[in-house]
C-alpha positions in Angstrom: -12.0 -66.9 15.8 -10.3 -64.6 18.3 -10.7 -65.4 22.0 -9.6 -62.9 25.0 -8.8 -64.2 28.4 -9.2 -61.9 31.8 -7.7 -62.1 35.3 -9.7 -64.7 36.1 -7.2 -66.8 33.9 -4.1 -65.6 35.3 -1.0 -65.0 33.6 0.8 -68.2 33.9 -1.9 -70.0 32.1 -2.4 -67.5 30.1 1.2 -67.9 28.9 0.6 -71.4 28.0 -2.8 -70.1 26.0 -0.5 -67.8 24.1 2.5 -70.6 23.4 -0.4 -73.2 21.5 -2.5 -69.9 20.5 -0.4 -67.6 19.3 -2.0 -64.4 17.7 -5.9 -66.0 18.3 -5.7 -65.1 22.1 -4.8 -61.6 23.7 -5.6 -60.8 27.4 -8.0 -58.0 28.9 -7.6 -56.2 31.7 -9.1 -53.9 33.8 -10.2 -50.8 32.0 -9.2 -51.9 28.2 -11.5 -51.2 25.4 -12.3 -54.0 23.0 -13.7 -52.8 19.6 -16.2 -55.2 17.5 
């Protein structure tokens, strides 16, 4: 599964999403375009 994070998250949790993650998380913000 992929998941996507927004500010909500913030970036310094984020980071720690990405470090146990890796390439199954990516972060969206404002005015990005996600393709299905």
């Amino acid at each position: 599964a992929k998941y996507y994070t927004c500010h909500c998250t913030g970036l310094v949790p984020y980071g720690i999403l990405k470090e146990k993650m890796g390439d199954r998380i990516d972060y969206l913000a404002a005015g990005d375009i996600l393709e299905i």
